[in-house]
N, C-alpha and C positions, 0 to 999 in steps of 0.2 A: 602699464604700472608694474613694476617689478614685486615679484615674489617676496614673501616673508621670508622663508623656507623651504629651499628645496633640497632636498635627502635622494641623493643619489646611491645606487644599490637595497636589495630587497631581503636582504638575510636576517636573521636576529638583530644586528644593532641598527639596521636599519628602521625596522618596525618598529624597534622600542623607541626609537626618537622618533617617528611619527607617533607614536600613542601620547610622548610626553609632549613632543610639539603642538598638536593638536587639542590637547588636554590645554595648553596655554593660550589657548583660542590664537595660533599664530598659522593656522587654516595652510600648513604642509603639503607639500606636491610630492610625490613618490614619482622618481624612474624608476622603474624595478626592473628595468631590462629588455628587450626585445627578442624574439621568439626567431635567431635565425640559428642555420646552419652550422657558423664561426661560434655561436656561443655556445651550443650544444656541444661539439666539440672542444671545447674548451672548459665546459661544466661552468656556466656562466649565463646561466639561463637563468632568469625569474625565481624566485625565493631562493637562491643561493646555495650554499654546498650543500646545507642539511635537506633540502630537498631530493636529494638525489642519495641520502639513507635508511637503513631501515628503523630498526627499534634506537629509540634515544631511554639509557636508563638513565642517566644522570643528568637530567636537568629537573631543579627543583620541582615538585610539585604535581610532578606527575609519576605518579606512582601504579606497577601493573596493575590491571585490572580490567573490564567490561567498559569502556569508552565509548559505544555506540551509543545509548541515548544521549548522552552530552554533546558527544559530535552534531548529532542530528536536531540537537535545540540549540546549541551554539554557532552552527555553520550556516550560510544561507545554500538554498539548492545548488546553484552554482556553482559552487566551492566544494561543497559535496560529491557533486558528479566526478571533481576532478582528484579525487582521492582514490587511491589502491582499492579495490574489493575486499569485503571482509576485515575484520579486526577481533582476535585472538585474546586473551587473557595474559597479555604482555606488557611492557610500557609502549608509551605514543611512539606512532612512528616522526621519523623526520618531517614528510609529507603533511601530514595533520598537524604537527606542530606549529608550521612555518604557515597554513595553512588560518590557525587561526589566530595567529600573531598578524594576518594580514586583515584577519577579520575585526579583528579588535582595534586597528589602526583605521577603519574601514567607519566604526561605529561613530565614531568621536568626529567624523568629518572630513579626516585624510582622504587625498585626491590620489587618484594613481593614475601613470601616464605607462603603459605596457612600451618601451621604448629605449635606448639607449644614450646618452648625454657621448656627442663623440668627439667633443673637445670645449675646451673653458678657453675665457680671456679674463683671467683675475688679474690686471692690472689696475682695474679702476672698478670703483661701488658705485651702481651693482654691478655685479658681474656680469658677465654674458657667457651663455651656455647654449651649445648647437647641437642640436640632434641629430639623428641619425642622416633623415632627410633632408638636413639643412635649414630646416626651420630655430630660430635664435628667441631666448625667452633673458627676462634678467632675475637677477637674486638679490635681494638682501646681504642674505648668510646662505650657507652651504655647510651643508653636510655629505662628506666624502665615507661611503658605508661601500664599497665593491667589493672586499672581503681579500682571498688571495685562492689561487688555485693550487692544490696539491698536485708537484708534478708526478706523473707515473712514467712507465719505460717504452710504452708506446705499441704493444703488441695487439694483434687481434684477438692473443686468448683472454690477455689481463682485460680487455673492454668487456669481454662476455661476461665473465665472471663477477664484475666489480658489484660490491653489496651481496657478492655470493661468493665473498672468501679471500675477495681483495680487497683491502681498505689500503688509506694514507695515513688511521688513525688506530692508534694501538689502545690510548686512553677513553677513546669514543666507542671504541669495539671491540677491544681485547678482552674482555667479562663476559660476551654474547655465549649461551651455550653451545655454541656450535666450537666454540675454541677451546673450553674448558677440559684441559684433562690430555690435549691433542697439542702433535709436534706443530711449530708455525713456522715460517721461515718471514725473515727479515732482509730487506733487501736498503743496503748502502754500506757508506763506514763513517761516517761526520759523526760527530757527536747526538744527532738527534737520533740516526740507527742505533746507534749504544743504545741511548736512552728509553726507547721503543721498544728494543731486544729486552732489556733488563724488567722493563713493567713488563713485560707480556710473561716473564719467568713467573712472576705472582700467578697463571693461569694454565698454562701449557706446562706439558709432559717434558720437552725441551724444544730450543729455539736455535732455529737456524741461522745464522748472520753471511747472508751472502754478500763478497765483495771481489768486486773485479781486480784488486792487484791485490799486493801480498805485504800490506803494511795498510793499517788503518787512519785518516783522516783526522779522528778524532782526536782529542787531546790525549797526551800520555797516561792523566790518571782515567779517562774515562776510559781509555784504552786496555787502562790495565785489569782496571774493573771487568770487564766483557770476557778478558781471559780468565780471570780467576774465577770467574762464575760457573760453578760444574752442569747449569743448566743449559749454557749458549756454548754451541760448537761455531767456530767461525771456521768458514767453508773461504779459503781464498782459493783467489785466481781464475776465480768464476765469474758467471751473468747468466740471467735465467731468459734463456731460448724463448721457452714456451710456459704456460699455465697450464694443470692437467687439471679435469674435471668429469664427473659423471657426465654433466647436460645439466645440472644444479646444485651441487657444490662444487667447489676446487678440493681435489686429492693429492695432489703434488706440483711437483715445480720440474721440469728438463732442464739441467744446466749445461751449460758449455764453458768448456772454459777457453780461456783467453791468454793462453800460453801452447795450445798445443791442438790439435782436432779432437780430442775424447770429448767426453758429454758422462752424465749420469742425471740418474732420478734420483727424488728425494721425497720423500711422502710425507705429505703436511693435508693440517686443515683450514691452512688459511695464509696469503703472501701478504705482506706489510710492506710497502714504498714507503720510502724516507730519504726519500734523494732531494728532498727540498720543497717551496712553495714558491708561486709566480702572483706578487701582491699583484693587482690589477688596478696599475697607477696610470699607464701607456697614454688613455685620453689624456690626461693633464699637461701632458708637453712640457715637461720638467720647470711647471710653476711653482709647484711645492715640494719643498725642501723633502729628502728623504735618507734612508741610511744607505750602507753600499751595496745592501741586496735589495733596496728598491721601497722599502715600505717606509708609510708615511712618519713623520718625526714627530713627535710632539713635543714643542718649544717650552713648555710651562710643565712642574711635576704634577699631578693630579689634576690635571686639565686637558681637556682635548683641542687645545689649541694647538694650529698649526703654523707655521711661517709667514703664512698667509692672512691679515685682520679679519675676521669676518668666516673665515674658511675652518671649518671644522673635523677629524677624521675620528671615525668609531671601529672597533669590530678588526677583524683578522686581516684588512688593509694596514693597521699603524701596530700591529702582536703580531712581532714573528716569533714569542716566545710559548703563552698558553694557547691561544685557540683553539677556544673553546666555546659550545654556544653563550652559553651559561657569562662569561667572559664579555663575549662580544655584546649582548644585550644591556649589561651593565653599562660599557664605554655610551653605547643608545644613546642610554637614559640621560650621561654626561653630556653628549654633546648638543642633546636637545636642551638641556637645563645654560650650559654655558653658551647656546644662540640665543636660548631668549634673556640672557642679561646683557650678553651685547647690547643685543636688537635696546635695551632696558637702557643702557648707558648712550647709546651714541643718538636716539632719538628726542 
């Protein structure tokens, strides 16, 4: 018997469309991902990129403060055991976040399958979805939640460091005190480095904009903005070698550049990638319609419909523009709401 609902991906928009699928007694199956090698590497593990951050201040409703009895009445042991040690007079972290969004999808009846979905046949209802193993299940409706991966530069210093000074998110972690008041440096030249560079002047002493050649990406006026700004010094002709760090923050960046063998330091408290995101669409074998950098379309305005009847996409998989948890949880909430009026019209 094929599936009501199954919600592929485990991040904020996922959860919240199993809470509201669930909620609509349409008894939702979570893949949340499977626990190998490739997706660790890839940051593509189980509860999604906010899992793999620290302090979240800006998502509604959770405000600094003493969170341990709440975790500890909120959480079942299990879910507990799998959280960071200690908890500080800060906002939630990532981990606890995603943590009890899973829980709360958990309570209402949502089924979780610890697994990866490693290809669709949306040709025909229901569809057919194959896991990792090879084992084939069907669907109703589908929900498309895989999020997108922030790419970085690939170094062994930037992996040590990351959540300790290296982010892909300026708006997620540019306000953390560890930045405030301190030089950062910015690494790309496209328009989203501007954009990145320029919020993070709201926080930092001044901002670095590292870029490999000697003319910026970006559009002319946003270009122009970045020079006129007496806070961002654009460093061209450069790419950052290395990450420097005590052993637990990042202190600086080694550049190299890329015109000549010299190199310099630069002393920062914290390095910003912005060279772009890799939606994680690949399973779907170019079933569903997407834009030219990959992420998924949505054919209707204010709807998470996709190309596809039946098929639905939430969350930083179909936003390659906010991506944001906050963001992504809303799309959720949409695309569970517009599976179950499918599901409402076509039966």
């Amino acid at each position: 018997m094929a599936e009501k609902v199954v919600i592929i991906g485990s991040g904020p928009a996922g959860w919240s469309a199993a809470i509201y699928a669930a909620r609509a007694n349409l008894s939702p199956l979570v893949f949340e991902g499977a626990i190998t090698n490739e997706n660790s590497q890839n940051g593509t593990l189980p509860l999604g990129q906010l899992n793999q951050t620290t302090e979240v201040e800006n998502y509604a409703g959770f405000p600094a403060g003493e969170l341990d009895q709440f975790l500890t009445s909120a959480l079942e042991e299990g879910e507990r055991m799998m959280l960071p040690p200690g908890h500080g007079k800060h906002a939630i972290t990532g981990p606890e976040l995603m943590h009890l969004m899973r829980q709360q999808a958990r309570n209402f009846g949502t089924r979780i399958i610890t697994d990866d979905i490693a290809s669709v046949d949306f040709s025909k209802r229901p569809f057919t979805l194959t896991r990792l193993e090879g084992e084939t299940l069907e669907a109703e409706t589908v929900i498309i939640a895989t999020g997108a991966r922030a790419n970085y530069l690939g170094l062994e210093s930037e992996a040590l460091y990351k959540n300790r000074g290296v982010s892909a998110c300026a708006v997620c972690d540019g306000a953390l005190p560890i930045f405030r008041g301190k030089p950062l440096v910015v690494v790309g030249g496209g328009d989203s480095a501007v954009e990145e560079a320029t919020y993070l002047t709201n926080f930092a002493s001044r901002v670095y904009l590292i870029h490999r050649r000697d003319k910026l990406r970006a559009s002319q006026i946003m270009a122009e903005r970045a020079m006129r700004n007496e806070k961002i010094e654009i460093v061209w002709n450069h790419e950052v070698a290395e990450v420097l760090g005590d052993g637990n923050q990042v202190t600086g960046v080694r550049l190299a550049s890329t015109v000549d063998d010299s190199e310099q330091s630069v002393d920062c408290a914290g390095m910003f990638c912005a060279i772009g995101h890799t939606p994680n669409t690949a399973f779907l074998g170019g079933q569903v319609k997407t834009n030219e950098a990959g992420y998924i379309t949505w054919t209707t305005p204010f709807r998470t419909y996709t190309s596809v009847e039946g098929v639905f996409a939430a969350g930083d998989v179909a936003d390659d523009y906010y991506r944001q948890a906050i963001t992504s949880a809303g799309t959720g909430c949409m695309a569970a709401l517009d599976a179950e009026r499918f599901l409402a019209a076509t039966h």
